[in-house]
N, C-alpha and C positions, 0 to 999 in steps of 0.2 A: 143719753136718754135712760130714765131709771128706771118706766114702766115696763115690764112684761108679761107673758101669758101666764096667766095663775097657773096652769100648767105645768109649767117650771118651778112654781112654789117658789116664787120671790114676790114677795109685798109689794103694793102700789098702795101709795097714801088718797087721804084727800085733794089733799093740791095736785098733786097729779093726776086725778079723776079728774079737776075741775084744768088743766091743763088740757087734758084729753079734747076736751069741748069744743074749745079752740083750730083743733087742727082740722084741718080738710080732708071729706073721706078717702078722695085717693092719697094722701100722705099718711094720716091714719093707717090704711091698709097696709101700706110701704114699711113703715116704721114698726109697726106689729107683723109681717114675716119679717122682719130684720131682726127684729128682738127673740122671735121663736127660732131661728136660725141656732140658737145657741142653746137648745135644746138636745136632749141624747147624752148618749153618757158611751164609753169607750170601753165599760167590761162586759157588751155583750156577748155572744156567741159569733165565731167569725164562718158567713160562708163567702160561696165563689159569685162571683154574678156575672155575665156576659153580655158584651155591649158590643152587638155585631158590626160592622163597617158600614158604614150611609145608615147605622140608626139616626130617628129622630130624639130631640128631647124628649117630647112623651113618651116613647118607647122605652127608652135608658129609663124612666120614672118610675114607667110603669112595672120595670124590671125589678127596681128597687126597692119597688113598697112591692110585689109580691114576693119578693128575699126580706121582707121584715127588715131593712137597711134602715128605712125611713118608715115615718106612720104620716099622715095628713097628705096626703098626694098633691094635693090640686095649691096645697101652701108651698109646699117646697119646688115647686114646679115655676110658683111665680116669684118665690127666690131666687131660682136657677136664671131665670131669664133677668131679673134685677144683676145678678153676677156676672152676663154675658154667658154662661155656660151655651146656648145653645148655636153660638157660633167656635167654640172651643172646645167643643165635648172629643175626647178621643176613646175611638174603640179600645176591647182587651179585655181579656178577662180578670178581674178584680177581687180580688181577698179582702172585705169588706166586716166591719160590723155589725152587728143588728143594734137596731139603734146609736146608730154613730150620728156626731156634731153634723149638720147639715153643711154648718162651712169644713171640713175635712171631708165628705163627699164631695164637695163643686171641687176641692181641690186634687182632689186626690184625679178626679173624671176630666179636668184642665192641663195636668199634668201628663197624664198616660201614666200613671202609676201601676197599669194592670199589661205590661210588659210581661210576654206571655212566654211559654218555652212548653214543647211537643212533649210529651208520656206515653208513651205505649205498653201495653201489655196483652201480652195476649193470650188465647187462652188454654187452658191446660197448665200453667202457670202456679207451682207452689206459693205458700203465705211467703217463706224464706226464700225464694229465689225473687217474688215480686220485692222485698227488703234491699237484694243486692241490685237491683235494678232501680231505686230510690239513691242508693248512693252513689252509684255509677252518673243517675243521669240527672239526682235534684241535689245529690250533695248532703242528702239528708242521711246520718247514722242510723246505721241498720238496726243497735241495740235499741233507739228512741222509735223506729218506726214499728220495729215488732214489739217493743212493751205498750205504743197504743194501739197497735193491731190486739193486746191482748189483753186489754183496760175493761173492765166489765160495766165499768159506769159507764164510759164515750160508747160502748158500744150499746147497752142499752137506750141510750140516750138518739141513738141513728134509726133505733126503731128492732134491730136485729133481736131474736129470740133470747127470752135471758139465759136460755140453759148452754148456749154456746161457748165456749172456751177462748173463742177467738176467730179476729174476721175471717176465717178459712173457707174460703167460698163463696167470699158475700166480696171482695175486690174485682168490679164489675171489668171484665176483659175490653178493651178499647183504647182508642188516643187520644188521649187528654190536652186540651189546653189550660196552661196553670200558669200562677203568678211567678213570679221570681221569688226565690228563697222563700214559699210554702213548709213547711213545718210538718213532722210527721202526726201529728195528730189531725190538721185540717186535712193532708192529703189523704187518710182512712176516714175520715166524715166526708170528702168527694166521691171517694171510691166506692163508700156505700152505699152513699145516696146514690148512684147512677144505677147501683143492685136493682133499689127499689124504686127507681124512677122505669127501668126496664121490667119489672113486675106489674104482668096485666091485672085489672082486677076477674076477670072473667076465671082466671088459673086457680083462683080460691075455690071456687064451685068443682072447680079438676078436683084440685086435693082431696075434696069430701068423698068424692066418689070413688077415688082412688085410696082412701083411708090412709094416707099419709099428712106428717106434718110436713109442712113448709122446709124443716133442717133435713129433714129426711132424703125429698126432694132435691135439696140442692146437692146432699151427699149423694145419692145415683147419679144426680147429672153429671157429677164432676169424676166419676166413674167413666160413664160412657163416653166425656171428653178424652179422659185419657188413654179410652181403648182405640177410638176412633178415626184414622186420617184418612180415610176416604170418605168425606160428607153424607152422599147417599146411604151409608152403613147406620147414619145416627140411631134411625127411628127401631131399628132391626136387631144391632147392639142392644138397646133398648128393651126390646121384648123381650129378649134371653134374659136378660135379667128378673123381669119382671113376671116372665114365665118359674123361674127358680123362685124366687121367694113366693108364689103363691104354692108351691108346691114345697117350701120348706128346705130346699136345697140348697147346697152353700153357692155360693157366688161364684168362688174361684178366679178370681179377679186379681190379675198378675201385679196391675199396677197399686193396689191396694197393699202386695208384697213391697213392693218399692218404698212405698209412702211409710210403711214400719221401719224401715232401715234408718229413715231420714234422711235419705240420699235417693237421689237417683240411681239405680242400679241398670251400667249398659246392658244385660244379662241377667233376668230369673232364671235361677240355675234350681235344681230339682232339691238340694240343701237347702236354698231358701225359702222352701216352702214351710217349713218348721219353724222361724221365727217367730218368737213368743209375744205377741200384740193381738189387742183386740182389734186392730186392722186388718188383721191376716185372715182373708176371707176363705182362704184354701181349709184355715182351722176352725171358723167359729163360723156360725148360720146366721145371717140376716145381714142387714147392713153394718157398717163401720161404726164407730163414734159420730164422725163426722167427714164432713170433706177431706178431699185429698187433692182440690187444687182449686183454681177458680174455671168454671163453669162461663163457657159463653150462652148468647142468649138461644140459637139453635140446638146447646147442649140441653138444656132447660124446658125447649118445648119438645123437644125428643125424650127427655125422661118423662114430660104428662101425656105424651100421645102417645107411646111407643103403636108399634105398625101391630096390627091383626096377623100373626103368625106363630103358628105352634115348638117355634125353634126353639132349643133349650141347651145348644151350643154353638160354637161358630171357630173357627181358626185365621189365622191370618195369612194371606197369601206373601210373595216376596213385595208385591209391589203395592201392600198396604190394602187392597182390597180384602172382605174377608168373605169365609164358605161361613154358609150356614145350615145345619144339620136339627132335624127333630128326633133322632133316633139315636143312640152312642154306638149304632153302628153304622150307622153313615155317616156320624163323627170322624169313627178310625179310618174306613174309606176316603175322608177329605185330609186328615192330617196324612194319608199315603200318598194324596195326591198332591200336599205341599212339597214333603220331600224329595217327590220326584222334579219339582216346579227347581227347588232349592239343589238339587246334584245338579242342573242343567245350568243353574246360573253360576255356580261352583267355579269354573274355570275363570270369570271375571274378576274374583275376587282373590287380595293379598294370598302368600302363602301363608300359613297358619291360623288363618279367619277363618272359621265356621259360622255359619248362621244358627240362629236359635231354634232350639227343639219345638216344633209345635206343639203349644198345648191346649186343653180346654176341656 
C-alpha cells in the first residue's frame, strides 16, 4: 500500500485518493494505523519508561506518550492491539526513544527488551565515587560517566542550573531500576531527573524566603548529609549552619576539608585545616562552590527547615550522635565531655588507634 499520513510527508496521488474510496471504513482505519506505524525517527532523545508488572495496554500507552516515545495515543493504541501486543506486553524498565518507529516500540515491549538490573546509591555519596560505582556495577567507564556528569550542554538540557560545573549534587540518592548496558550519559539524565522529579514545588517559595539559590541549597544539604548519621541530628546540624552564615561566620565544616583533598580523608587532622581551596570552609566565609556529595531527599528538606534553635556549634559524640552548644563555652564543656565519653571507650579499641580530636 503506498498511501500514508501526510504526516509522514510521503505523497498520495490521485488514484489512490480515488482508491481510498473503495475501501471500507473499518479497513481504512486499519490500513491508515498501519501505514502511520512507520512513523518516528530514531534520533530522538533516549529516556527510561517503566512498565510495572500486571500493567495494562493503556497504562504502558499511556506511559509512552507522557515519555514523548509516541505522539497520537489513542493510534498507536489501536496498533498495539492489531499487533497483539496487549496479550504480550512484558514489564521492565525501557531505554526508549522519543519518537521512536511504533513498530520497534511493540517490539521492543514484545520482547522484554527492558531487562532490568538494581543501582544503588546512596547518600552522602561523591560525583567520583558514584563513577566507580557505575563501573563496578553497570560496566559503564568511569572517564565516560564523569565527562557526562561534567557536559554542560546535557546538563543544561536536564534542566540543572547553568552556572554548575557539574552533576555534583544533583545524582538523586536511591535504587534504580535500569536497562541493561545504559550508557553513561542516559544514566546522569536518569539520575537527574529523579533530582527534579524529588523537587517539590512548594520549596521554591522556601528558597525566596530563605534568600538562597536552588545550588546553594543543594550545597548545604550536601553539607549536613555529610556531617550527619544520626537522622534526628538533620534539622539541628542544619541550624548551626544556618545560624553561622547569618551571622557571617565561617562554617567550619570538616567534611568540606575532605572534599578539597579529593579524597576521603579517614582523619581531619588539625594540618589539614590549611588546605588551600575554596572548599576549605575553616578558611573562607560562606558557602562552598558547590556540593560536596549527593544530598538525599531528608538532607534537602533539613537544609529549608532547619529546627528553630540558637545553636551555633555542635560536636560529635562516639556513637554518631551529636551535642549541641549555643555558647563556645558550653562548646569546650561538650568537647570535654566527648573526650571523656572517648578515654572510656579507649580500651576497646586496637592498640595504636585513637579516635578523632573533637572539633567545632
Amino acid at each position: 500500500m503506498n498511501v500514508r499520513s501526510a504526516e509522514c510527508g510521503v505523497r498520495s496521488g490521485r488514484a489512490n485518493s480515488r482508491a481510498l474510496l473503495r475501501i471500507p471504513h473499518s479497513a481504512f482505519h486499519t490500513c491508515l494505523v498501519l501505514a502511520v506505524a512507520g512513523c518516528g525517527g530514531s534520533d530522538g532523545p533516549r529516556v527510561t519508561v517503566t512498565i510495572p508488572a500486571g500493567a495494562s495496554l493503556d497504562a504502558a500507552v499511556d506511559s509512552l506518550a507522557a515519555n514523548h516515545v509516541i505522539e497520537h495515543a489513542a493510534a498507536f493504541r489501536l496498533y498495539a492491539r492489531l499487533r497483539g501486543l496487549a496479550g504480550s506486553l512484558k514489564s521492565g524498565v525501557y531505554l526508549l526513544q522519543q519518537d521512536e518507529s511504533w513498530s520497534d516500540v511493540v517490539a521492543a515491549l514484545e520482547r522484554g527488551r527492558g531487562v532490568e538490573q538494581r543501582f544503588t546509591v546512596r547518600e552522602g555519596l561523591r560525583l567520583a565515587e558514584v563513577a566507580d560505582l557505575a563501573r563496578a556495577q553497570l560496566k559503564i567507564p568511569r572517564d565516560s560517566f564523569l565527562a557526562a556528569a561534567e557536559d554542560s550542554v546535557l546538563l543544561v538540557s536536564v534542566g540543572l542550573p547553568a552556572e554548575v560545573p557539574s552533576a555534583e549534587g544533583y545524582l538523586f540518592p536511591t535504587t534504580y531500576l535500569l536497562p541493561l548496558r545504559i550508557g553513561a550519559r542516559e544514566l546522569v539524565r536518569v539520575m537527574t531527573h529523579q533530582f527534579t522529579q524529588q523537587w517539590s514545588p512548594e520549596w521554591q517559595a522556601r528558597l525566596d524566603s530563605l534568600h538562597f539559590s536552588r545550588h546553594e541549597l543543594v550545597t548545604l544539604a550536601s553539607i549536613v548529609e555529610a556531617e550527619v548519621r544520626y537522622d534526628p541530628d538533620r534539622p539541628f546540624v542544619s541550624a548551626v549552619y544556618h545560624n553561622r552564615l547569618k551571622r557571617g561566620m565561617r562554617l567550619e565544616a570538616d567534611p568540606t576539608v575532605s572534599y578539597a583533598y579529593g579524597r576521603r580523608l579517614k582523619r581531619v587532622w588539625e594540618k589539614n585545616l590549611a588546605v588551600r581551596s575554596p572548599y576549605n570552609t575553616y578558611l573562607h566565609t560562606g558557602l562552598p562552590p558547590g556540593p560536596i556529595g549527593q544530598p538525599g531527599r531528608a538532607g534537602l528538606v533539613a537544609a529549608l527547615y532547619p529546627a528553630d534553635v540558637p545553636f551555633l556549634y555542635f560536636v560529635a559524640q562516639p556513637d554518631g550522635k551529636h551535642i549541641f552548644s549555643s555558647t563556645y563555652a558550653e562548646h569546650l564543656a561538650a568537647i570535654q565531655r566527648v573526650k571523656q565519653l572517648q578515654r572510656a571507650a579507649r580500651a576497646s579499641l586496637r592498640p595504636g588507634r585513637e579516635p578523632p580530636t573533637p572539633r567545632r
